[in-house]
C-alpha positions in Angstrom: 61.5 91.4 119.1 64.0 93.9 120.8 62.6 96.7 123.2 63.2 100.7 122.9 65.3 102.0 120.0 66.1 98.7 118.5 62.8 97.9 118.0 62.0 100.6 116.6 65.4 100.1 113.9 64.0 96.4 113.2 60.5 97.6 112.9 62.0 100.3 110.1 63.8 97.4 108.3 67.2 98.7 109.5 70.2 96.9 110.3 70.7 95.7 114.2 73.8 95.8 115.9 76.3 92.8 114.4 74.8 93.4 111.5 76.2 95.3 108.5 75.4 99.1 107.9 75.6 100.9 104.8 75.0 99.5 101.6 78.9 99.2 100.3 77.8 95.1 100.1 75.4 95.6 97.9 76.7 97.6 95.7 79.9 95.1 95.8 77.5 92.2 94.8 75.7 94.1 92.1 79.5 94.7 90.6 80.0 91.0 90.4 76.9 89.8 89.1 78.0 92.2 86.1 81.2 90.7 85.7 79.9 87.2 85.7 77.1 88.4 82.9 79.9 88.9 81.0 81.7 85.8 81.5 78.1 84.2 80.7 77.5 85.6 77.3 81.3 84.8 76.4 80.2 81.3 77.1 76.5 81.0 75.5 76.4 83.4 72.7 72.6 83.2 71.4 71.8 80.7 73.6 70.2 80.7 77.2 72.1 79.5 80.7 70.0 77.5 82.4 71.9 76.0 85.4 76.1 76.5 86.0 78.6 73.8 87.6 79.6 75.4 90.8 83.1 73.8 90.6 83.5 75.4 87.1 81.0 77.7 86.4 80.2 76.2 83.2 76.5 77.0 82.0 73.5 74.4 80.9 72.1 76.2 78.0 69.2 76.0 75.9 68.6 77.3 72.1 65.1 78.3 73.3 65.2 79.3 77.0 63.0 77.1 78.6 61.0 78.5 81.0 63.9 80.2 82.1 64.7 82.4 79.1 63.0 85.7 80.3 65.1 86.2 83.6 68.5 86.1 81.3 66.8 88.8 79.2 65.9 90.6 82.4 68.9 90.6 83.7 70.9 92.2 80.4 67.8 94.4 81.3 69.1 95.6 84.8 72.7 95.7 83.6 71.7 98.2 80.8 70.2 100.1 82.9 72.8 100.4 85.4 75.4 100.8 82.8 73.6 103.2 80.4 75.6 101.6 77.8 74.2 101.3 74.1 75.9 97.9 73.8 74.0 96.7 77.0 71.0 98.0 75.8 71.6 96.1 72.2 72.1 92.9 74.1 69.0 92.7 76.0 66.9 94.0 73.4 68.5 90.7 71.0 67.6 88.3 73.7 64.2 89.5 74.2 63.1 89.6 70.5 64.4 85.5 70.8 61.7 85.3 73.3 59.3 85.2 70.6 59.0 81.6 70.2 57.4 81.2 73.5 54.4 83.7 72.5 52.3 80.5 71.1 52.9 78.0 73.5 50.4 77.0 76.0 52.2 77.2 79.0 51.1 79.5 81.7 55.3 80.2 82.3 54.5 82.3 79.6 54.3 85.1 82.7 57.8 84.0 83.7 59.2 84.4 80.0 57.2 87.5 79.1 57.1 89.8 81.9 60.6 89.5 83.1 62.0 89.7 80.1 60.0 92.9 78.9 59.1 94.6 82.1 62.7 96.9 82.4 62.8 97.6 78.4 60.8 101.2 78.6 63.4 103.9 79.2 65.6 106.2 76.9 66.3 104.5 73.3 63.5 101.6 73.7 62.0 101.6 70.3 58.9 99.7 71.5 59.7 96.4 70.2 59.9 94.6 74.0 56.4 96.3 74.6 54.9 94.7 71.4 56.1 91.4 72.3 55.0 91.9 75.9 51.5 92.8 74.2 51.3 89.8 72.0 52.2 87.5 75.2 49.6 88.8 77.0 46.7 88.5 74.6 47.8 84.5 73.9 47.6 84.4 77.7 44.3 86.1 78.2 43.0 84.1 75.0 44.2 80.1 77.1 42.1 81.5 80.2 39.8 79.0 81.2 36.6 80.4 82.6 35.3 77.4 84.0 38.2 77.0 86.1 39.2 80.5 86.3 42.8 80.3 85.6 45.3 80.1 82.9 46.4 76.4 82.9 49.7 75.1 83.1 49.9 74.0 79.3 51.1 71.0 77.7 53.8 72.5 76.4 56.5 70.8 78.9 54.5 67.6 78.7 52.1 66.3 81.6 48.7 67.0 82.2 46.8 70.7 81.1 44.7 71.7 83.7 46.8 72.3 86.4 47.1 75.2 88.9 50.7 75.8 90.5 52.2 78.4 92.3 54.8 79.0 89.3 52.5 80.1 87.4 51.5 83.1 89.6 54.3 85.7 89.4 54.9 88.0 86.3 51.6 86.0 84.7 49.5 88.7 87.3 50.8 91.7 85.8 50.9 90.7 82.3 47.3 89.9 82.0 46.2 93.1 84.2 47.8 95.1 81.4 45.3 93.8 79.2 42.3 96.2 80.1 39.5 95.0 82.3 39.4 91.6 80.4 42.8 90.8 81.9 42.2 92.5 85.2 39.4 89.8 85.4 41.3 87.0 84.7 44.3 88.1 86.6 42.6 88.4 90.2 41.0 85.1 89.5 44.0 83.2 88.5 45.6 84.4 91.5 42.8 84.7 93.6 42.0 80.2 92.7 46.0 79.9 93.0 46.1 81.4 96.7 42.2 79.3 97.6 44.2 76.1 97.0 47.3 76.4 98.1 46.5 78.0 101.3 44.0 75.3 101.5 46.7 73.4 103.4 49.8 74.0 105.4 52.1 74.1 104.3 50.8 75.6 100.9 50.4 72.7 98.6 52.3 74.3 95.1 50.2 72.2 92.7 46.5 71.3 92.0 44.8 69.2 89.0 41.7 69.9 87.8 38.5 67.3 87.7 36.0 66.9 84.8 33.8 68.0 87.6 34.9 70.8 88.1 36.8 69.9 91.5 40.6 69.8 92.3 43.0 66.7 93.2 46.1 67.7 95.3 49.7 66.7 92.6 52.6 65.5 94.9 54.8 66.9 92.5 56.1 69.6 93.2 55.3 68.3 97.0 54.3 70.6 99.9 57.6 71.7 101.1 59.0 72.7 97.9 61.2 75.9 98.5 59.8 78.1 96.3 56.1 77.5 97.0 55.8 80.4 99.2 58.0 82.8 97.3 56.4 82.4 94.2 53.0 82.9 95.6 54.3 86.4 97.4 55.2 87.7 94.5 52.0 87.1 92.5 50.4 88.8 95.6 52.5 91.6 95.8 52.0 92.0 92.3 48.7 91.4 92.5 47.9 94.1 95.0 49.9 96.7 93.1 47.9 96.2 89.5 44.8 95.1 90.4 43.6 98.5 91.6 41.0 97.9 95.1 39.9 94.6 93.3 40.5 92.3 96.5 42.6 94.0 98.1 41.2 92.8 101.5 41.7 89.5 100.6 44.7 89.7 99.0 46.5 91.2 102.5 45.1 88.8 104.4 46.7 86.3 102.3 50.3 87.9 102.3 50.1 88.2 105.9 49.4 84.0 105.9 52.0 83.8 103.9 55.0 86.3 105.5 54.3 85.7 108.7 55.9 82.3 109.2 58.8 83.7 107.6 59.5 86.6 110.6 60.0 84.4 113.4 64.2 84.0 114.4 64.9 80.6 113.6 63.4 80.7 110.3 66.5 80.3 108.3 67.1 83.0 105.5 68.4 80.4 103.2 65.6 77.2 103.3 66.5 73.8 102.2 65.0 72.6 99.1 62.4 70.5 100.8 61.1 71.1 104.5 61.0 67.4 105.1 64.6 66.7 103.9 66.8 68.7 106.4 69.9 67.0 105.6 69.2 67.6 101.5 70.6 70.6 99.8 69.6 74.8 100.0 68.1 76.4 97.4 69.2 80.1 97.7 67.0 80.7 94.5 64.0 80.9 96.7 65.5 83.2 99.5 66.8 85.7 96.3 62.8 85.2 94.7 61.5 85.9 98.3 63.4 88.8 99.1 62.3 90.6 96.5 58.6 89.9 97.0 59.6 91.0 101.1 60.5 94.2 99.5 57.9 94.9 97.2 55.3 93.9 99.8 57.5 96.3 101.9 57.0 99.6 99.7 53.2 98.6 99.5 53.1 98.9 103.1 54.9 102.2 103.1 52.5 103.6 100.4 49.7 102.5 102.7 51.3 104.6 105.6 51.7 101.7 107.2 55.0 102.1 107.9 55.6 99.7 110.9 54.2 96.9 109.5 57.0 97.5 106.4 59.6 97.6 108.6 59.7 93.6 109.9 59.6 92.4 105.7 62.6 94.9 105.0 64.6 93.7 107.1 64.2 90.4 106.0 64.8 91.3 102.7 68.1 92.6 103.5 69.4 90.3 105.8 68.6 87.7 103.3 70.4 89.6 100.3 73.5 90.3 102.3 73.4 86.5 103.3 73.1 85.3 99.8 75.8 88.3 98.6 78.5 87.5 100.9 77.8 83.8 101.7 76.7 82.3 98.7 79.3 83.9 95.9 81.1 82.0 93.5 84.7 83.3 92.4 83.4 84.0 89.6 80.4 86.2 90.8 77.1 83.7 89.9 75.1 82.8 92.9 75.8 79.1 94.1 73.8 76.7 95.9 70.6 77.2 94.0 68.6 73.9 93.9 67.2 73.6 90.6 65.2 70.2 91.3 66.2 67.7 94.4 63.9 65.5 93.6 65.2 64.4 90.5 68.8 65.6 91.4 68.7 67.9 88.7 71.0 70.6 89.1 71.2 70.5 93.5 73.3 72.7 94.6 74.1 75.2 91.3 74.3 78.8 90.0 70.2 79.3 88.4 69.5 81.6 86.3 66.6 83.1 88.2 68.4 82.8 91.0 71.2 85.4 89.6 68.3 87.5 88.3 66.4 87.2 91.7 69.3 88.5 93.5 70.4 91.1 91.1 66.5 92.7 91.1 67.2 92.8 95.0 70.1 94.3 95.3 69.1 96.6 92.5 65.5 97.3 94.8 67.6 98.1 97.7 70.2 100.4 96.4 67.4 102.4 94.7 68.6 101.5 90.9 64.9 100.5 90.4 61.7 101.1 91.3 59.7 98.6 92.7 56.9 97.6 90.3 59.2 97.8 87.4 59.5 94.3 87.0 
């Protein structure tokens, strides 16, 4: 860490000398991601992008969304929002109310579908609609909870086992069941708190767990330990969890975010990772830097609201040098963010625009320029 005044800029989560100032980037970036929602719907009409061709730009869509579908609703969410517009607006609210499928599913990506693609809805001319559909989501969630196990299970519904515990089925599944009343409160700091017990139970955090007739756990390799967006994932169903679960763990819960950041504060820790730690020649997945910077910088604002305003400082920072990396490095002509690695495993989609991954870095950039507050989504 620098000494004297530039410690004290890094410490604040300013830029350092080299690196840009002012915020005319992100505002740059934000204008692209517009013009390339644009280009989208002209492509899929009712239907949901999943994954683009970089060369082309051309979308993978879905008639349902997939796991997936709330983040393209959430994102006609932040562009309404910017824009004000009463067309915007209309568009969002369509996608969402196509959400509705996904309400009596049993998968625990029902946080995912739900809370991303609701959470930015409220404002001027919401007629409630998102907030009902939010509500109904919720309730099938809090209604799966299994006790014994004290978690919402993955589901069945994209095949493979039930009862399985993984790290994507932490963030937006935390504050959707805390808005369920003390009932979902409950089942909200257990399913993160038995999320965070087993994946910090190794290093690095192991992103899925099966459940026993026992009642013990058996470490999946799939996704392995490694996977990119292990540690993202988890952040933000910890920063969400310490921002809606009132004192309920709060000790813990720090102590787990500090686990989990940090790793991620030293130099050399890249700002975009590969895909899988243990395959350094495979492909980036810029997803998981865009998902992480925005937990950085929720974690960030918690810290300020603490008064613990030095300890905000080092995750800011991160949070921006990672946005302006992704935002100037990592741009398409046509605006989408590339080199998103949907699944390297199966060389799914490797090196491609993701939805999430646009959504990820539009909620950043939209954070940093103080379009949105936040615990707003």
């Amino acid at each position: 860490m620098p000494e004297g005044p530039m410690r004290d800029r890094a410490m604040r989560g300013e830029p350092m000398p080299g690196e840009p100032d002012g915020l005319q980037w992100a505002e740059d970036g934000l204008t692209a991601g517009w013009e390339r929602i644009r280009a989208t719907e002209a492509q899929v009409g009712s239907r949901f992008p999943l994954y683009a061709d970089p060369g082309t730009g051309v979308w993978r869509s879905t008639s349902k969304g997939s796991w997936t579908g709330g983040f393209w609703a959430g994102l006609l969410w932040l562009r309404a929002l910017d824009s004000g517009a009463e067309r915007d607006r209309q568009a969002a609210a369509a996608c969402t109310e196509r959400l509705a499928h996904w309400v009596d599913q049993d998968t625990a990506t029902r946080g995912l579908i739900f809370w991303y693609g609701t959470a930015l809805a409220a404002g001027p001319g919401d007629d409630g609609t998102a907030a009902q559909l939010r509500d109904r989501a919720a309730r099938a969630c809090l209604a799966a909870y299994d006790t014994e196990r004290g978690l919402v299970p993955w589901g069945d519904a994209f095949g493979g086992p039930r009862l399985v515990a993984r790290a994507d089925a932490v963030p937006g599944l935390v504050p959707l069941l805390a808005g369920r009343g003390q009932d979902g409160a409950d089942a909200a700091y257990a399913h993160l708190t038995r999320q965070l017990t087993l994946s910090l139970a190794e290093h690095p955090p192991r992103p899925a767990w099966q459940a026993a007739p026992d009642g013990t756990w058996t470490a999946r390799t799939e996704p392995a330990p490694g996977w990119s967006r292990t540690v993202p994932w988890l952040l933000l169903g910890v920063a969400d969890g310490l921002h809606c679960l009132g004192q309920r763990g709060q000790q813990g819960l720090w102590e787990a975010a500090e686990r989990l950041v940090a790793p991620r504060l030293g130099a050399d820790v890249p700002l975009v990772p590969r895909a899988h730690d243990e395959s350094p020649e495979g492909p980036v997945d810029t997803s998981a830097a865009a998902i992480e910077a925005v937990a950085l910088l929720k974690l960030a604002a918690l810290l300020r609201t603490a008064g613990r305003e030095d300890e905000a400082g080092p995750p800011a920072r991160r949070a921006r040098r990672m946005l302006h990396r992704l935002s100037t490095a990592h741009r398409g002509a046509d605006g989408g963010l590339t080199a998103g690695c949907y699944d390297a495993g199966r060389g799914l989609a490797p090196c491609h625009e993701l939805i999430w991954g646009d959504f990820f870095l539009a909620a950043g950039l939209a954070l940093l320029t103080g379009r949105t507050d936040p615990f707003a989504m």
